[in-house]
C-alpha positions as CSV (number, residue, x, y, z in Angstrom):
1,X,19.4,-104.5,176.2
2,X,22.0,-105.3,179.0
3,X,23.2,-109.0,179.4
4,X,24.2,-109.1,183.5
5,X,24.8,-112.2,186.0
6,X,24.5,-112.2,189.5
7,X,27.1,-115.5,191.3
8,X,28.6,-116.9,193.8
9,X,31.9,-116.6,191.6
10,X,33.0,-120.1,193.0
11,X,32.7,-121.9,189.7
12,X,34.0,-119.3,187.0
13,X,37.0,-120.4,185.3
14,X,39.4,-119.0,182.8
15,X,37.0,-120.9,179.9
16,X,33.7,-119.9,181.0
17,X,35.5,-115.6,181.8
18,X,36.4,-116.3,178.0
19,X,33.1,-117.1,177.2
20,X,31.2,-114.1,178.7
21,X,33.6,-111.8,177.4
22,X,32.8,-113.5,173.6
23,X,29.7,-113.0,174.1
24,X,30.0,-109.2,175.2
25,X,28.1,-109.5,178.7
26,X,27.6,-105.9,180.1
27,X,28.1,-107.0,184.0
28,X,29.3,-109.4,186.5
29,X,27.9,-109.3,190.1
30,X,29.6,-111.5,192.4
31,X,28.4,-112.2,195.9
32,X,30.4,-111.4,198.9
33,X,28.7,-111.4,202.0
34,X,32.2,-110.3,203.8
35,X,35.6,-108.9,203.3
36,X,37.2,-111.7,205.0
37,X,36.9,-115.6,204.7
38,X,35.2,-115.6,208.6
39,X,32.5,-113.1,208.3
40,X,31.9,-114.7,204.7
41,X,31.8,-118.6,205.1
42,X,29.1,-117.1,208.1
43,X,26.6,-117.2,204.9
44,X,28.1,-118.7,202.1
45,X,28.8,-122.1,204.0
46,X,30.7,-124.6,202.1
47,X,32.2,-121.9,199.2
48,X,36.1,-121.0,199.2
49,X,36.4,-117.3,199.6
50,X,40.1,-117.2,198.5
51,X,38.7,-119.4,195.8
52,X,36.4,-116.8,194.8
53,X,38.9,-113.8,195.4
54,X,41.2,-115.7,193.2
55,X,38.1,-116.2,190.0
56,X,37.8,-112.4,190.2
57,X,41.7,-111.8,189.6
58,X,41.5,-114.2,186.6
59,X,38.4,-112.8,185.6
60,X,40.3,-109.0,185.4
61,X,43.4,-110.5,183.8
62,X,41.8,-112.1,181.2
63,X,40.0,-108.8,180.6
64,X,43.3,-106.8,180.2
65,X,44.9,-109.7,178.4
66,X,42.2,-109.1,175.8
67,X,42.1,-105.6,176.1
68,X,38.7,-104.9,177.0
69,X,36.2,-103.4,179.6
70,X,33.1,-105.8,179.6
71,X,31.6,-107.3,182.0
72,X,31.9,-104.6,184.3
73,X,32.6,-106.1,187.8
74,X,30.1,-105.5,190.6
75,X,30.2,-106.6,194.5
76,X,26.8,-107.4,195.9
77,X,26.9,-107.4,199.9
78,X,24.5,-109.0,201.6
79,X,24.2,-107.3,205.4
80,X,23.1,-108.9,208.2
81,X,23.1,-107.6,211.9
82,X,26.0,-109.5,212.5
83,X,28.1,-108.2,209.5
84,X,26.8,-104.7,208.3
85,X,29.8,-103.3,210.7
86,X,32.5,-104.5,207.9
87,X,30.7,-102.7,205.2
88,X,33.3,-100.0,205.1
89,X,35.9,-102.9,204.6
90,X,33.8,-104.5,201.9
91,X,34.0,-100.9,199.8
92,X,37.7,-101.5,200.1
93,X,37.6,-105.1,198.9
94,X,35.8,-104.0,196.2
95,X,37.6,-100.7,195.1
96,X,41.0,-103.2,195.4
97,X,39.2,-105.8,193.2
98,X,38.4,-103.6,190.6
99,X,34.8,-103.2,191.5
100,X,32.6,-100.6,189.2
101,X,29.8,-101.1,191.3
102,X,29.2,-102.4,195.2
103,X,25.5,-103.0,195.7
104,X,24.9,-103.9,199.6
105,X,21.4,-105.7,200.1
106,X,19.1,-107.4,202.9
107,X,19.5,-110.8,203.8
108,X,16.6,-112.8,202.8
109,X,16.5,-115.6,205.6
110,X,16.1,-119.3,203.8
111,X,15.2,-120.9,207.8
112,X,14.2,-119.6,210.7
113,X,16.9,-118.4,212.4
114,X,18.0,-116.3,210.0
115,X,15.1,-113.9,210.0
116,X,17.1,-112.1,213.1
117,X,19.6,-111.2,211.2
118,X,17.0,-108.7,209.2
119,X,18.2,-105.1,209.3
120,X,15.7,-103.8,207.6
121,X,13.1,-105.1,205.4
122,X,12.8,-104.1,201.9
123,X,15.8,-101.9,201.7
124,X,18.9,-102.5,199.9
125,X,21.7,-99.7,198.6
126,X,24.0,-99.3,195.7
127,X,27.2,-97.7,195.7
128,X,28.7,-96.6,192.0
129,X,32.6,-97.1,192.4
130,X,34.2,-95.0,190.3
């Protein structure tokens, strides 16, 4: 069995990293619906992207502090019509960040206006970083 978590990032902390790595979680997948704080406060309204960026740093120091691999980070993208064109900037983010996996989905609209921003529905790709 494989113990993964899929957040926002905005509320890890150097106690609760500690924790997952105690209890040997195999991944981490943090949102980022862009590689820049405009394109990503677009979705994620009212969440600190260099707050975020910052949560991911501690999370890979504490993992070389401790001297271990797990959780494996992963990026999950979520493209829209208005941001799918930074996609090749969101590999980079993640390759900097220390990224194992990038995994770029389909927006799922929670009102109305959103369901424009569909590219494509029931589609999503993953990208193994290496």
């Amino acid at each position: 069995m494989q113990i993964e978590v899929i957040t926002n990032g905005s509320l890890l902390s150097e106690k609760i990293i500690n924790k997952l790595v105690d209890i040997q979680m195999d991944k981490i997948f943090i949102s980022l619906d862009g590689p820049d704080e405009e394109e990503y406060c677009n979705i994620r309204q009212g969440v600190n992207f260099s707050g975020v960026l910052d949560n991911i740093r501690i999370l890979n120091k504490i993992k070389e502090r401790r001297g271990v691999r797990f959780p494996e980070l992963g990026i999950e993208f979520v493209a829209t019509k208005d941001n799918y064109h930074k996609m090749p900037q969101m590999a980079s983010l993640a390759s900097e960040l220390g990224a194992r996996q990038l995994i770029i989905t389909n927006v799922l609209p929670y009102n109305v206006e959103m369901k424009d921003q569909i590219l494509q529905a029931d589609n999503h790709l993953s990208i193994r970083i290496l």
